[in-house]
FIMI-824394 format. One record per residue (C-alpha): x, y, z; residue in three letters. Coordinates in Angstrom, 2 decimals. Layout:
BEGIN
+---------+---------+---------+---------+
|       X |       Y |       Z | residuo |
+---------+---------+---------+---------+
|       X |       Y |       Z |     ala |
...
+---------+---------+---------+---------+
***
This chain:
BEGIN
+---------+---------+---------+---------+
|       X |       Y |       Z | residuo |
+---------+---------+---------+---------+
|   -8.27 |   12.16 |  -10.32 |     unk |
|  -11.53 |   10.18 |  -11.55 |     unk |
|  -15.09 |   10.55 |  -11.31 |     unk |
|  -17.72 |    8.48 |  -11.74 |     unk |
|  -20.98 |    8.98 |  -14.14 |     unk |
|  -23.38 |    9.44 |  -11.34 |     unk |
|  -23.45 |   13.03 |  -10.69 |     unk |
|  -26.70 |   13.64 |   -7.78 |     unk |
|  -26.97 |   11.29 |   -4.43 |     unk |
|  -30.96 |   10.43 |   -5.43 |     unk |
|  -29.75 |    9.31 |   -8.72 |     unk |
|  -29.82 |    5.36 |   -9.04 |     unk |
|  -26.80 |    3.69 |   -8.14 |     unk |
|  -24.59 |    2.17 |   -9.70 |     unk |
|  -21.40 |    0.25 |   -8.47 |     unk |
|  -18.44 |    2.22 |   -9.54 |     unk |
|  -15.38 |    1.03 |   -9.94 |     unk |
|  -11.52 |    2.44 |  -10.96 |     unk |
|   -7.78 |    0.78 |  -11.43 |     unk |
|   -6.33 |    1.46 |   -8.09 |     unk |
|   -3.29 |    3.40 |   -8.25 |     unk |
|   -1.01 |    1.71 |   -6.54 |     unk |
|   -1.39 |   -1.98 |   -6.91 |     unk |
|   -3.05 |   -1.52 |  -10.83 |     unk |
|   -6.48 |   -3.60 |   -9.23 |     unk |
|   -9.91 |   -2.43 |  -10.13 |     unk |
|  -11.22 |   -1.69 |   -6.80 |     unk |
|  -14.98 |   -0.42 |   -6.14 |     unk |
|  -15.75 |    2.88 |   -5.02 |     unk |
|  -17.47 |    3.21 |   -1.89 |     unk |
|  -20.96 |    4.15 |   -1.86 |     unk |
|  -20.93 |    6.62 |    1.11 |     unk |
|  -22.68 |   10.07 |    0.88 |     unk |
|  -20.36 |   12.68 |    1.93 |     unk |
|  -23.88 |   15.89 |    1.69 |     unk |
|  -25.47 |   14.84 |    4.63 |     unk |
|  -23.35 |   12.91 |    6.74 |     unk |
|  -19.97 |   12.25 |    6.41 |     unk |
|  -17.76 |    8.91 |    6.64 |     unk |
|  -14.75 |    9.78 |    5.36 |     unk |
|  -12.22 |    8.57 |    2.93 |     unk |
|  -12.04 |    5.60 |    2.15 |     unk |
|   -8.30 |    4.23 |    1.00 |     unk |
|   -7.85 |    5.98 |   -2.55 |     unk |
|  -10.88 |    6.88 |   -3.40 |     unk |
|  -13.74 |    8.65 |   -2.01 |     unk |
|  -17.22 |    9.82 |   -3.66 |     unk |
|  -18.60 |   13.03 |   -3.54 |     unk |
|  -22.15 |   13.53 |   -4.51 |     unk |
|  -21.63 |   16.22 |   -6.96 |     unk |
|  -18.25 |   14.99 |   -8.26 |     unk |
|  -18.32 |   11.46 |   -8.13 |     unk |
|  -15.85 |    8.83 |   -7.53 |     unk |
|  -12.55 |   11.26 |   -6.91 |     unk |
|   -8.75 |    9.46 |   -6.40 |     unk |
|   -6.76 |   11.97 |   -4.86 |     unk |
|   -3.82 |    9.95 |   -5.37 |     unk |
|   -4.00 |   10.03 |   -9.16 |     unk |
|   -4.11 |   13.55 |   -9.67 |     unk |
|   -0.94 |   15.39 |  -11.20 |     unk |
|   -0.27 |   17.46 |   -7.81 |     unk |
|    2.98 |   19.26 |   -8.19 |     unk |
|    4.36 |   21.05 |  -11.41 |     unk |
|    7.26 |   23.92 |  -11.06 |     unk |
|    7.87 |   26.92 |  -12.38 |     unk |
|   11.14 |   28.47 |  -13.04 |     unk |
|   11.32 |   31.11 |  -15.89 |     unk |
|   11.83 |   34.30 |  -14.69 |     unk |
|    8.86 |   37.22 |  -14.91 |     unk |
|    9.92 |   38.74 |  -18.01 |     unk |
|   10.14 |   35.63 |  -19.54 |     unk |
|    6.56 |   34.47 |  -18.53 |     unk |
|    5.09 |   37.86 |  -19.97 |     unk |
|    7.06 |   37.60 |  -22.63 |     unk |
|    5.65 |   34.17 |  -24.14 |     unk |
|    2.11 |   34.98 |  -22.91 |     unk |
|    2.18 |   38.71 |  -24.52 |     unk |
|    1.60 |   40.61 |  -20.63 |     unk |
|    2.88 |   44.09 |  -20.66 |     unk |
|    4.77 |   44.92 |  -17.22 |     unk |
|    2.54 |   46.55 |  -15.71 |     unk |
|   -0.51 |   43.97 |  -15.79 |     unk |
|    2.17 |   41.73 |  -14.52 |     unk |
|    2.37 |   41.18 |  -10.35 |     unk |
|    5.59 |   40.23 |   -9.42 |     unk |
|    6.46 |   36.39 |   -9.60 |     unk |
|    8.87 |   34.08 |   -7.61 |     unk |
|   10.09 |   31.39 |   -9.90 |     unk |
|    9.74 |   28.29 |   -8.06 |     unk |
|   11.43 |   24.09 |   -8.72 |     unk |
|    8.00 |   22.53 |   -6.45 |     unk |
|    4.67 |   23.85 |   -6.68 |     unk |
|    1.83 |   22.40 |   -4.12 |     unk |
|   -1.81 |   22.59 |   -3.58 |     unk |
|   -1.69 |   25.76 |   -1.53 |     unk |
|    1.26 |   27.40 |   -2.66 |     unk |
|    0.43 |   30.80 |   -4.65 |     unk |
|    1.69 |   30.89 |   -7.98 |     unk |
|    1.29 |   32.76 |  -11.23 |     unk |
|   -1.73 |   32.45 |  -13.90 |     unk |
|   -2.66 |   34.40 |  -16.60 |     unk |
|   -6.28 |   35.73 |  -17.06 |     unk |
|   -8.35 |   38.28 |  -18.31 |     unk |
|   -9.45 |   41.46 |  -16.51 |     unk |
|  -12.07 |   43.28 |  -16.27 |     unk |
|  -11.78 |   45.28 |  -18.65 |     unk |
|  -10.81 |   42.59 |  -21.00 |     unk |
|   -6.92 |   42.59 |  -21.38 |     unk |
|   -4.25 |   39.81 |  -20.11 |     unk |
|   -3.30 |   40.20 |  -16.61 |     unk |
|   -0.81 |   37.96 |  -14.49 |     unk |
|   -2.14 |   37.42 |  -10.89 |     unk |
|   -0.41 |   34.82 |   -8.06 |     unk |
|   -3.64 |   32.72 |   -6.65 |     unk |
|   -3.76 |   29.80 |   -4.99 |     unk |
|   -3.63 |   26.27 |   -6.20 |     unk |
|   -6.20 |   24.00 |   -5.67 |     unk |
|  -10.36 |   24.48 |   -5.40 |     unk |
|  -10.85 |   23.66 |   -2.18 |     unk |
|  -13.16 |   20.57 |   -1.71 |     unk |
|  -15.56 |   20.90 |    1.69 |     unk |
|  -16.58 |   17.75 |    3.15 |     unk |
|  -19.40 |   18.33 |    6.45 |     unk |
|  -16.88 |   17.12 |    9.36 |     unk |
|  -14.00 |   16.47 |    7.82 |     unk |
|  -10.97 |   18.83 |    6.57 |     unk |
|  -11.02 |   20.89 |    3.46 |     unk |
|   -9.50 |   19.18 |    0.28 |     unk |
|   -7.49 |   20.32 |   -2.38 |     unk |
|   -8.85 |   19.61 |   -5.96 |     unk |
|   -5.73 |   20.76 |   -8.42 |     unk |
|   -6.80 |   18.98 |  -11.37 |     unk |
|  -10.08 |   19.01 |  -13.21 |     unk |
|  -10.60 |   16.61 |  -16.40 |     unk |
|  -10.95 |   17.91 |  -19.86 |     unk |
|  -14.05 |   15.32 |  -19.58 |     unk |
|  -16.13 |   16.53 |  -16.81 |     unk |
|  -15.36 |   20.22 |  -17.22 |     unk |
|  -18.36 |   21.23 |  -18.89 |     unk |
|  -20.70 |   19.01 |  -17.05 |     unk |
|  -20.01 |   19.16 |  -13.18 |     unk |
|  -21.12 |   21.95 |  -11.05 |     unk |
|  -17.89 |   22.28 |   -9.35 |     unk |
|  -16.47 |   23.19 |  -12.08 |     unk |
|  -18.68 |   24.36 |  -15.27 |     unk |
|  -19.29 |   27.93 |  -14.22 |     unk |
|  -15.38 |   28.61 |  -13.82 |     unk |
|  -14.89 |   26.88 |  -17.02 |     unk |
|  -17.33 |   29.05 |  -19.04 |     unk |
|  -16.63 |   32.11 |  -17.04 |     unk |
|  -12.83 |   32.37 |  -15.64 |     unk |
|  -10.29 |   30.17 |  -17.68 |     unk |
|   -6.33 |   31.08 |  -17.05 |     unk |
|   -3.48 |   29.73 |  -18.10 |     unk |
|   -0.86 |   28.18 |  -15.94 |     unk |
|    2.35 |   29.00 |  -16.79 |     unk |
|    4.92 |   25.91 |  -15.68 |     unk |
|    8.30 |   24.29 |  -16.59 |     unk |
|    7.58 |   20.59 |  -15.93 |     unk |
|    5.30 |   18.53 |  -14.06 |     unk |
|    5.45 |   15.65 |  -11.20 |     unk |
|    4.07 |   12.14 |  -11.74 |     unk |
|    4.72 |    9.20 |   -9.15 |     unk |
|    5.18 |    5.55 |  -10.35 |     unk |
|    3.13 |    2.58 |   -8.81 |     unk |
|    6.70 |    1.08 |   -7.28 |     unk |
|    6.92 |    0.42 |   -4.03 |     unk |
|    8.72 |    2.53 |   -2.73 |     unk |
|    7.24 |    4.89 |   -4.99 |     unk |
|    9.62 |    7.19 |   -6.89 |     unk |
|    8.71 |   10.37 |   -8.55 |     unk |
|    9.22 |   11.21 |  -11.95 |     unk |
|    9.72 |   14.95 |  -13.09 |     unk |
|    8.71 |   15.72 |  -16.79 |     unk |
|    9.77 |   18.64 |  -19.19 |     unk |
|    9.61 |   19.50 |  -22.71 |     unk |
|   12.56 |   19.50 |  -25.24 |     unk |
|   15.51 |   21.13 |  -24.82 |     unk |
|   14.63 |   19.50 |  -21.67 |     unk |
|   17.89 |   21.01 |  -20.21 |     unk |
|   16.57 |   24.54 |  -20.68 |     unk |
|   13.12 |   23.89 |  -18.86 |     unk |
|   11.20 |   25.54 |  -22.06 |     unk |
|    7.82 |   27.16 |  -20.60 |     unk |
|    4.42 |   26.47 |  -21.18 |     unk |
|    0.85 |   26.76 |  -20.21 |     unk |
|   -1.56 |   24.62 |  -18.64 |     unk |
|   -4.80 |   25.49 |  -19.45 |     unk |
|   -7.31 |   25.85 |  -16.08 |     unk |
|   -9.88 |   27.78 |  -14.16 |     unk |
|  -10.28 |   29.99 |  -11.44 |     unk |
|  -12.41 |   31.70 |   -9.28 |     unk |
|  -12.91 |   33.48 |   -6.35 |     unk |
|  -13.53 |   31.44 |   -2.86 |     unk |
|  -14.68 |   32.17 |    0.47 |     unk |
|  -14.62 |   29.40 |    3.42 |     unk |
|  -12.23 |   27.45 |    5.44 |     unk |
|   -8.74 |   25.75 |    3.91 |     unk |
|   -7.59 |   24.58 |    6.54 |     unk |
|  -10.19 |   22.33 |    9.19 |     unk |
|  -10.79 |   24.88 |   12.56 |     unk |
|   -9.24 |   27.91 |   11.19 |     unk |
|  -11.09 |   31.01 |   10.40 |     unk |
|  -12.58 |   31.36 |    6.96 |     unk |
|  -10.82 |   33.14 |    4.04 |     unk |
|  -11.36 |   35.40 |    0.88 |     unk |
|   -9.02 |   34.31 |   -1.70 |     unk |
|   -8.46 |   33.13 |   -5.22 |     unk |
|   -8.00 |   29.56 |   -6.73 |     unk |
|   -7.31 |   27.83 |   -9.58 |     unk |
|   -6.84 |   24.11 |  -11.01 |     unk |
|   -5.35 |   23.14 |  -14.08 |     unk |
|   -7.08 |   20.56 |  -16.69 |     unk |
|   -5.61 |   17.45 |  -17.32 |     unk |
|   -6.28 |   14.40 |  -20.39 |     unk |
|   -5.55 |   11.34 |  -21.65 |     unk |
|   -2.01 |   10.33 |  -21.02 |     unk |
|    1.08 |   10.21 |  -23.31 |     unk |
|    2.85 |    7.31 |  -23.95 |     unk |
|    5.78 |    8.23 |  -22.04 |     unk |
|    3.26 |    9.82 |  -18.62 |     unk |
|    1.85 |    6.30 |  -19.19 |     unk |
|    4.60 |    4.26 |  -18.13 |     unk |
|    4.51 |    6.46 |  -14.96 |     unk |
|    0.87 |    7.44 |  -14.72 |     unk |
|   -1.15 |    5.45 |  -16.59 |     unk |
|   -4.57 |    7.80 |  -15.68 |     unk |
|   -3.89 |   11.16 |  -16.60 |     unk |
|   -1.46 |   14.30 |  -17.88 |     unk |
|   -1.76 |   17.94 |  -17.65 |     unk |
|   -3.41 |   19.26 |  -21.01 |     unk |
|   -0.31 |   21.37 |  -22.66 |     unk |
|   -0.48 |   24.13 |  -24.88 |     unk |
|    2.52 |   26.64 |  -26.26 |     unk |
|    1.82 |   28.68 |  -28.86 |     unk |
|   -0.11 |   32.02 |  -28.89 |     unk |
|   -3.59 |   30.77 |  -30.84 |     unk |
|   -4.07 |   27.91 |  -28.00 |     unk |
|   -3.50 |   30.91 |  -25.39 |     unk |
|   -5.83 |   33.34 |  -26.92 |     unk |
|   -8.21 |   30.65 |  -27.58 |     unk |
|   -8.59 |   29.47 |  -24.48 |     unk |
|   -9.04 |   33.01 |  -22.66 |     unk |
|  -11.33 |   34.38 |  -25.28 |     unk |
|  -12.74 |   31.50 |  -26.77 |     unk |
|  -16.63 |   30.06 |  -26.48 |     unk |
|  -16.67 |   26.67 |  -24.69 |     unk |
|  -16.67 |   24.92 |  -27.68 |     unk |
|  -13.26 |   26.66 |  -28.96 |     unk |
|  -11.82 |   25.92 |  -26.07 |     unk |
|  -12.65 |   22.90 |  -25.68 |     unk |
|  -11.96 |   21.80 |  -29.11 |     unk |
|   -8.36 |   22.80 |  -28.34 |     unk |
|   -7.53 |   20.08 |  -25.71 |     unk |
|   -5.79 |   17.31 |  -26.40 |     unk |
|   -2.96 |   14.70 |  -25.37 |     unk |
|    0.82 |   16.67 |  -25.94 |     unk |
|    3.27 |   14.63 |  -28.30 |     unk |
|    5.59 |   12.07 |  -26.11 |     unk |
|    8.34 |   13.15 |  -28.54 |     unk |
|    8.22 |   16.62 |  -27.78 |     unk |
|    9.18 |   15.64 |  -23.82 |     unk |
|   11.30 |   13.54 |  -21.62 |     unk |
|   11.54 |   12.58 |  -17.85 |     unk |
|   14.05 |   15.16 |  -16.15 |     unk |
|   14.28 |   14.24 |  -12.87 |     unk |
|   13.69 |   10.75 |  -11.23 |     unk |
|   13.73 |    9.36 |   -7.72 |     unk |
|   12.74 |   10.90 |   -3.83 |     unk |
|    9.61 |   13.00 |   -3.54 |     unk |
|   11.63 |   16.40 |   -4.07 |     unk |
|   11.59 |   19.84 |   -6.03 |     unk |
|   12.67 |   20.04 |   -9.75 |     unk |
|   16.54 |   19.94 |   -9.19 |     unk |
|   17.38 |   19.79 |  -12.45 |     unk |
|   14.86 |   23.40 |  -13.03 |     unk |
|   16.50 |   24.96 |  -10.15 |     unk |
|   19.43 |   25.30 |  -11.74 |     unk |
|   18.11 |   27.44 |  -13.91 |     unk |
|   16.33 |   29.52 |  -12.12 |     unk |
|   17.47 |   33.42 |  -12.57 |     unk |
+---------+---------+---------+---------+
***
């Protein structure tokens, strides 16, 4: 996903453009206000007053999740009973419920399934699913900035889903090393509570969401995805950092994971984490 520097609709415009993500073109963004009146998307790439130029097609949509519960709480130090009950899945979608850990109330790590995705309400059109927000706009965006200061989680997740810019495209699964035994990490995001429509006609509802932050790309998510990877982080400090941190800690912790730490698992048809699945308990 990209955005653009231009953050209001009465600020001066500016022609916007971004590498396209299929055909590798710089391509302009249109110019189309999407507060007042709405025209719709626009190929790849639409712009959104308070977001800027956003690529839906460049975001890093699906990531799995296959370690069992006790192994989740385990690495992210939940006792059992702050933990809800998780169902290890080899796909995860914008709009599937899955797992992050946060803090409570009162303070202490808790393991809640939410929904995945901020939705993304356009006047006429259908809500959209935002999974991703960039480690460079998180701090500066209203859409996001009050989650990121207030309600930061971690994502726990086994590998991640990239396409290529082939045609046909084929989609690339990645994993860290043992690569074989789907090692678990966490994605650093943000979450917070929602009330509207997800779906376009349907009645409104009262849930919880979260996105995960992405960077900079690897060398080896660059010769897939040449935009952007999830940010990465597996050890306890990055974890405790992020939860309890200021914004500056936090953010001071985000970077681009080592290529050699990782390979790609799985490659080929749009399709779950076969490869994960087989080891899910």
């Amino acid at each position: 996903m990209s955005f653009s520097n231009s953050a209001r609709p009465d600020a001066p415009w500016q022609p916007m453009y971004e590498r396209s993500r299929w055909t590798g073109n710089e391509v302009p963004a249109p110019t189309h206000v999407l507060a007042d009146k709405a025209s719709g998307f626009r190929g790849e790439i639409d712009w959104h007053p308070d977001l800027g130029a956003l690529n839906f097609d460049a975001m890093c949509n699906a990531y799995s999740m296959t370690r069992s519960r006790d192994e989740i709480r385990r690495l992210f130090r939940v006792p059992d009973n702050r933990t809800a009950q998780i169902t290890p899945r080899a796909e995860i979608w914008p709009g599937y419920e899955a797992p992050v850990v946060r803090l409570a109330p009162d303070g202490e790590r808790e393991i809640v399934n939410i929904s995945f995705g901020f939705p993304l309400i356009r006047k006429g059109f259908a809500p959209k699913r935002v999974s991703n927000v960039r480690d460079d706009t998180a701090r500066e965006k209203w859409f996001w900035r009050e989650s990121y200061e207030r309600r930061r989680c971690l994502v726990p997740a086994t590998s991640y889903l990239d396409p290529d810019n082939n045609k046909p495209v084929a989609w690339h699964w990645f994993a860290l090393e043992p690569a074989e035994d789907r090692p678990l990490f966490g994605c650093p995001g943000v979450w917070k509570r929602y009330i509207g429509q997800v779906k376009k006609g349907e009645p409104d509802v009262d849930i919880e969401v979260f996105s995960f932050m992405t960077t900079l790309p690897n060398p080896l998510t660059a010769s897939i995805n040449h935009e952007r990877m999830p940010v990465i982080f597996t050890e306890e400090h990055e974890f405790e950092t992020w939860l309890t941190g200021t914004s500056d800690e936090a953010h001071a912790l985000v970077r681009t994971f080592e290529a050699e730490r990782m390979r790609i698992v799985q490659s080929g048809k749009k399709g779950p984490d076969l490869l994960g699945a087989t080891v899910l308990p």
